[in-house]
C-alpha positions in Angstrom: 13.2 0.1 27.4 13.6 -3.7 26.4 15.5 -5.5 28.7 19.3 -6.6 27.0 18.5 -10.4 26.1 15.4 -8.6 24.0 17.7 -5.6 22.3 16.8 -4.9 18.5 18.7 -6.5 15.6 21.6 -5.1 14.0 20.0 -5.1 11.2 17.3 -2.8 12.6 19.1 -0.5 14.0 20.9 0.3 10.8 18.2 0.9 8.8 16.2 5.0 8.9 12.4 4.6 8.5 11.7 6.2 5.3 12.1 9.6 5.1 9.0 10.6 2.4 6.7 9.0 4.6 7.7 10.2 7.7 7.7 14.5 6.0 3.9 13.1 4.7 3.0 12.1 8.4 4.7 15.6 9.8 2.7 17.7 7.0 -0.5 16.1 7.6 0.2 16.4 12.1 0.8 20.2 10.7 -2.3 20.1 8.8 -4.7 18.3 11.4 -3.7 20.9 13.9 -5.0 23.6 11.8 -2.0 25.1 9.8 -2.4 25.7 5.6 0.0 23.3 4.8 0.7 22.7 1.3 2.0 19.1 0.3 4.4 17.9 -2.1 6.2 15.1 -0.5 4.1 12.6 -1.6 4.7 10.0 -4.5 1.2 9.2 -5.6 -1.0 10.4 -8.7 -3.6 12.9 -7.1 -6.3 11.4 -9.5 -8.7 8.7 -8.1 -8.2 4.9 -9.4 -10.2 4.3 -12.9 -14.0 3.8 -12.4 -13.5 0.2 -13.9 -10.5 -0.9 -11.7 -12.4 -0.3 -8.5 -16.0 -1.9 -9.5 -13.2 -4.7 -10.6 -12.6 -4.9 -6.9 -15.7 -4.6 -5.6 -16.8 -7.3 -7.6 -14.5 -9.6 -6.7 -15.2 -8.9 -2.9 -19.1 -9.9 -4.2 -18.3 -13.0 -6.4 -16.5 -14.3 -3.0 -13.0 -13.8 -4.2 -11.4 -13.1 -0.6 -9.8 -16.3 0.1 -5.6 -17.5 -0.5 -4.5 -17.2 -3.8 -1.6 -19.2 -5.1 1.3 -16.9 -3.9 2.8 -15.8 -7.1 -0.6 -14.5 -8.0 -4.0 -15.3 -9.5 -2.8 -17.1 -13.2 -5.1 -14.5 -15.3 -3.0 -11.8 -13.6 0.0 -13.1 -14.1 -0.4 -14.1 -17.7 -2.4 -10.5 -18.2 1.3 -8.9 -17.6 3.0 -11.3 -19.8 0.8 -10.0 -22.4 1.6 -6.6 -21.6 5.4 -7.2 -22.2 4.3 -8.7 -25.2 2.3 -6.1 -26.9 4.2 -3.0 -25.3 7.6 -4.2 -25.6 7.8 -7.6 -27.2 9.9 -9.4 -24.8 8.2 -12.7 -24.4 7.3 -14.4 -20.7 5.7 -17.3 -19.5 3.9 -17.1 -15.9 5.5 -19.0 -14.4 8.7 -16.3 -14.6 5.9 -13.8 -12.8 5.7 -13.1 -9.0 2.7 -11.1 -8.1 3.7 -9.2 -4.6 2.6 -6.6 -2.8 3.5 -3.1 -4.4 6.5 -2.4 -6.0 8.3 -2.4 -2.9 7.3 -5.9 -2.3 9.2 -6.8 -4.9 12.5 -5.1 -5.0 12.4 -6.5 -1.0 11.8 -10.3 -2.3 14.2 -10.2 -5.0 17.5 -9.0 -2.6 16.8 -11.1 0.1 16.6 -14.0 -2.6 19.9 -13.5 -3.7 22.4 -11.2 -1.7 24.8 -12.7 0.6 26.9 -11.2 3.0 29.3 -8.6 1.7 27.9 -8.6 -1.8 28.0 -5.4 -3.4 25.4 -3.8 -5.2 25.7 -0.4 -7.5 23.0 1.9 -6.6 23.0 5.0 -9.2 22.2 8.2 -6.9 20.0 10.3 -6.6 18.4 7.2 -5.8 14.7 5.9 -4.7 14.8 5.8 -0.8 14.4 2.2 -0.1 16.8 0.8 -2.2 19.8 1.1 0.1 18.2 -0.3 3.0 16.6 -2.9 1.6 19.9 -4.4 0.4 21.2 -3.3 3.9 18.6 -5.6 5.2 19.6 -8.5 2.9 23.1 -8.4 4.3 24.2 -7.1 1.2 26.5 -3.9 0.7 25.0 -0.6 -1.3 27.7 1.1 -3.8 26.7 4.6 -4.0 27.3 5.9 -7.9 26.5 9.5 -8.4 25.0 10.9 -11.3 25.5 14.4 -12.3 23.0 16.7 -12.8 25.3 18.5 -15.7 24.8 15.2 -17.7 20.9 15.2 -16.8 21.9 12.3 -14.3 22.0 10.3 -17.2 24.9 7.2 -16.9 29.1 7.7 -17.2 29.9 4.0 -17.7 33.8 5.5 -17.0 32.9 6.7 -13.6 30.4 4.0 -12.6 33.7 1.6 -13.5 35.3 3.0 -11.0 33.0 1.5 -8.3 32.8 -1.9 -9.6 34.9 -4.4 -7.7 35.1 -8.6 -7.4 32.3 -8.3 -4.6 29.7 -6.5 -6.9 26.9 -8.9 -8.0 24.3 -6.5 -9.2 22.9 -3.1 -10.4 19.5 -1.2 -10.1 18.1 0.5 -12.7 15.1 3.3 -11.9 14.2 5.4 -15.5 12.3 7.3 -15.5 13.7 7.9 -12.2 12.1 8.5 -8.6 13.4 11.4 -7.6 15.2 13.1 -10.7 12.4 12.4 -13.3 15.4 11.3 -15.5 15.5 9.1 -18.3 18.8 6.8 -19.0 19.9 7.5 -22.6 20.0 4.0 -25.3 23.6 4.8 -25.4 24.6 5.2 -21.9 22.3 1.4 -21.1 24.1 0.1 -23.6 27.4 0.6 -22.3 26.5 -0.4 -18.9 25.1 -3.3 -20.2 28.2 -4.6 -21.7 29.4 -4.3 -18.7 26.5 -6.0 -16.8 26.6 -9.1 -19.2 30.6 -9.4 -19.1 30.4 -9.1 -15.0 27.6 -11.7 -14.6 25.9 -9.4 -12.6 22.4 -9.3 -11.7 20.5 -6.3 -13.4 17.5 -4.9 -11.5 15.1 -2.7 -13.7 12.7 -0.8 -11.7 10.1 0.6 -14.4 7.5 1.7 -11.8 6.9 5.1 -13.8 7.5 3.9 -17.6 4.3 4.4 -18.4 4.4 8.4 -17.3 6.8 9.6 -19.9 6.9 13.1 -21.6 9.5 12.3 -24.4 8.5 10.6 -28.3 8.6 7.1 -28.0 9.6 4.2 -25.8 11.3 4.8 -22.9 14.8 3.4 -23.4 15.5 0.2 -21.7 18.4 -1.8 -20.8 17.2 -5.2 -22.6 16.3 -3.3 -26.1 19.9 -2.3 -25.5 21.3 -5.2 -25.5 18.3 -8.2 -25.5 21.6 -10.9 -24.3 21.1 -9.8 -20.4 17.7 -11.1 -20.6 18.4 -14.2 -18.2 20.1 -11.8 -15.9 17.7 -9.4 -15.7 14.8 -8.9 -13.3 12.0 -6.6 -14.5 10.3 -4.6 -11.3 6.6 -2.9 -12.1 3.0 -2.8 -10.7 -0.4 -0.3 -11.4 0.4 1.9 -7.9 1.7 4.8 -10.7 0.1 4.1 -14.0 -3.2 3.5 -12.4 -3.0 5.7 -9.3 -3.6 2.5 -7.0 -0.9 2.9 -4.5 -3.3 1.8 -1.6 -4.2 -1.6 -3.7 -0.6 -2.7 -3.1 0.2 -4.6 -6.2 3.0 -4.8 -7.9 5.0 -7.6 -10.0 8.5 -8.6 -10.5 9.4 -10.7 -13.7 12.6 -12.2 -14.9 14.3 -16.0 -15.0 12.3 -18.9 -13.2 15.1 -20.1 -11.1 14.9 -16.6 -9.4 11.0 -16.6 -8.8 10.9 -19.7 -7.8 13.2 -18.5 -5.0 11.1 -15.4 -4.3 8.0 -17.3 -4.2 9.6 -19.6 -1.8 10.2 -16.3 0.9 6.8 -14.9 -0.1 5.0 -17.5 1.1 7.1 -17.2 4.3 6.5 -13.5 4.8 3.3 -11.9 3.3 1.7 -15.5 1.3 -0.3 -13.9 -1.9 -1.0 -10.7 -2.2 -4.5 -9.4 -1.6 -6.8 -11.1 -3.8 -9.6 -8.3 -4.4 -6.8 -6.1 -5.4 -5.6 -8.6 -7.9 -8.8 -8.7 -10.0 -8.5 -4.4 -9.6 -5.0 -4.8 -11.1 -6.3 -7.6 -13.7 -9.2 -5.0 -14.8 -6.5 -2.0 -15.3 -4.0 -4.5 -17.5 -7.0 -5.5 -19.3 -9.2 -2.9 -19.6 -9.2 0.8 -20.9 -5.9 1.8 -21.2 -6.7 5.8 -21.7 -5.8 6.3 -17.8 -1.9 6.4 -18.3 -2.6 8.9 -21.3 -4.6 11.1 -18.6 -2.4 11.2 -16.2 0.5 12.2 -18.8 -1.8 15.2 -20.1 -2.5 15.9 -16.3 1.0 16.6 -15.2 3.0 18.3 -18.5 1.2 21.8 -17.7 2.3 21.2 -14.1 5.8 19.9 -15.2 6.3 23.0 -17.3 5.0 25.8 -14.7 7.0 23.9 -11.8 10.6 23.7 -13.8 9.6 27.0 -15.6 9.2 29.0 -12.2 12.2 27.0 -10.5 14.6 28.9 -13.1 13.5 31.7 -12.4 14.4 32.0 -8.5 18.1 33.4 -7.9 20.3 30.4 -7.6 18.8 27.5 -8.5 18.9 24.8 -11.5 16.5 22.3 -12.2 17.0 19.6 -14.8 13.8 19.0 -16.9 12.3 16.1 -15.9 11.6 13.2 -18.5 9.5 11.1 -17.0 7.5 10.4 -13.5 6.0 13.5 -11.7 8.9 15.0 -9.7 10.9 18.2 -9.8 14.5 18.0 -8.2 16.1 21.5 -7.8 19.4 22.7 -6.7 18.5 24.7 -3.5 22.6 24.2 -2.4 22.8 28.4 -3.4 21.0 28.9 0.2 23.4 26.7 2.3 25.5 28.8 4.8 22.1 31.1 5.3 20.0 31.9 7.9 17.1 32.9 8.9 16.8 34.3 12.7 19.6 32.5 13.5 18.5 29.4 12.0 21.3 28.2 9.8 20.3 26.2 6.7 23.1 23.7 6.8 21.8 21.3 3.7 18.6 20.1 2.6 16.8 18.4 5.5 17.3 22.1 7.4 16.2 24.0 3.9 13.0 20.9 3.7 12.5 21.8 7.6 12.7 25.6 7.3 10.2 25.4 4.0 7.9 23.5 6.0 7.9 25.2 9.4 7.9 29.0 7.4 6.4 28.6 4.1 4.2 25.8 5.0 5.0 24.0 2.4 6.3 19.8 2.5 8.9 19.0 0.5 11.3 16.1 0.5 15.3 16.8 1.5 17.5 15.5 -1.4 19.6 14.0 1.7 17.5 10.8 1.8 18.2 10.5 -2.3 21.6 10.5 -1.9 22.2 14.0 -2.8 22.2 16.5 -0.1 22.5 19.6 -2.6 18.4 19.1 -3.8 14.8 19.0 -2.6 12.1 17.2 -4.1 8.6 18.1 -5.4 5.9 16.2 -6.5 3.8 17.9 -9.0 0.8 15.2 -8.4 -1.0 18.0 -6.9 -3.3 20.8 -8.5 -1.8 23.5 -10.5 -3.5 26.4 -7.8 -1.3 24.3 -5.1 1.9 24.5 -7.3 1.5 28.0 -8.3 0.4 28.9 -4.2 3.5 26.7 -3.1 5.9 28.7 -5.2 4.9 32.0 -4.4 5.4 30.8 -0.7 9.0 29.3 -1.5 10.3 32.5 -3.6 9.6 34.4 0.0 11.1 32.0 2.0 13.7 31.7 0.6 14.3 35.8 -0.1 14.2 36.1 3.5 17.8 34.1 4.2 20.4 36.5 4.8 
């Protein structure tokens, strides 16, 4: 135990580890120690990085690139991403309004500890990605919880999220298609909540990790096609870990107005410097090179997307909405609350997650560390003989609660 004058920070002590890493870690323990345990807690494509991306890396590793890079990025990198706004959505960037960090996370992390004070407020739409509370936590900032109902497909109510803004709320996140829902905001809902965005001043934070994993015609809806005026208030969050199944690469890249980079940069070079710079000529292959990989991956998941939601409706109880975009399932399991199994009693979702795991065998995530206690999440980034295994295990499971 550390002696008093060394205790933890606050801030620390506040904050859970994350909870989809820490089922993954359980699941594999399970897993190394012999049991058939099947996994769908984790939120990585199950297909291997593009030929090209890795002989990218390896490359660079050859040609001697494993030295500091400037720590926004190697330039071709960053201006390879302003082309890609460019061409896929034509917003126009210069590099300079690019940080290069490392993975997605990276990011979101640099860009609320470069401008959250104490007590400022920041409305977090739940369900919600795991991280983003505590990451604002850790910025001394405060997260506003704004539920999303699963009646409206989680999409936006700018009435009820209204009722959550106050004088101490400085900014917004924005996840679509979402981590864990697989939702997709509607044009008109963005629109409404960008009025209110641009007439607050507040700072709009677009995490478009999974835009490029989409299963509707079309663009993806987006909050500056909505209304283009919040452009110098906006903060664009991306990277290749989804699009390009290279999670362990750790690349990501936040974009948005100088004055705010400049300020990232300044606590990246502090923290992490650049990020890896083999990894950065594997990311500046994928942006540059065949761009069939996203397509793949699409094709990949819609037969597992439609078994998944398909089979979900089917068991006594429980709703799923039809996910949009991204490769999760996030079913209402709240039907089997109150129930037991020998005396077990399955009291919300991280006892329903435990009792799937320990009995069925299968890993799941609890909706609980979303923000909403009633669901469980799946990945389907896994093979169809898994999913169809894994349901057949869950239907028993959860026939056997009294």
């Amino acid at each position: 135990m550390l002696p008093e004058k060394f205790a933890l920070a606050e801030r620390v002590l506040q904050v859970a580890p994350s909870p989809t890493l820490a089922v993954n870690a359980k699941a594999k323990a399970l897993r190394a120690a012999g049991a058939d345990i099947l996994n769908f807690s984790v939120g990585e494509p199950d297909l291997s990085t593009p030929a090209h991306v890795c002989e990218a890396g390896k490359k660079a590793i050859d040609e001697g690139h494993t030295r500091y890079t400037p720590v926004a990025g190697i330039i071709e990198l960053r201006e390879a991403i302003c082309a890609k706004l460019k061409q896929d959505q034509g917003w126009e960037y210069e590099a300079d309004q690019v940080q290069v960090c490392c993975g997605g996370k990276h990011g979101l992390y640099n860009i609320f500890q470069a401008v959250l004070n104490p007590g400022d407020e920041v409305l977090i739409p739940a369900p919600y990605w795991v991280s983003y509370p505590p990451m604002v936590q850790l910025a001394g900032g405060t997260p506003v919880i704004v539920p999303l109902k699963e009646e409206n497909d989680f999409d936006f109510d700018p009435e009820a999220l209204a009722q959550y803004v106050t004088p101490k709320t400085k900014a917004i996140v924005l996840n679509s298609p979402s981590n864990p829902t697989g939702s997709v905001f509607s044009h008109d809902s963005l629109a409404a909540v960008a009025k209110m965005a641009y007439d607050h001043g507040w700072l709009v934070i677009t995490d478009d990790m999974y835009e490029e994993i989409s299963y509707i015609d079309g663009k993806i809806p987006h909050i500056l096609h909505a209304d283009p005026r919040l452009r110098d208030q906006t903060v664009l969050s991306n990277g290749v870990s989804k699009s390009f199944a290279m999670t362990g690469w750790r690349i990501g890249w936040s974009v948005g107005p100088i004055e705010l980079i400049k300020a990232m940069n300044k606590i990246q070079s502090q923290s992490t410097s650049n990020p890896a710079a083999p990894s950065q000529y594997a990311a500046l292959a994928a942006l540059t090179g065949p761009q069939d990989f996203p397509r793949q991956l699409r094709e990949t998941f819609v037969p597992r997307r439609a078994y998944f939601v398909e089979t979900l409706q089917t068991i006594p109880g429980v709703t799923c909405v039809n996910p949009k975009g991204a490769f999760y399932v996030f079913p209402n399991f709240s039907a089997y609350y109150g129930k037991s199994f020998n005396g077990r009693i399955i009291d919300g979702s991280v006892a329903l997650a435990d009792y799937l795991l320990s009995e069925a065998k299968v890993a799941t995530v609890p909706g609980a560390a979303f923000g909403a206690d009633a669901f469980i999440r799946f990945s389907f980034a896994t093979s169809m003989d898994v999913i169809k295994r894994g349901m057949e295990r869950i239907s028993v499971a959860l026939a056997a609660l009294r």
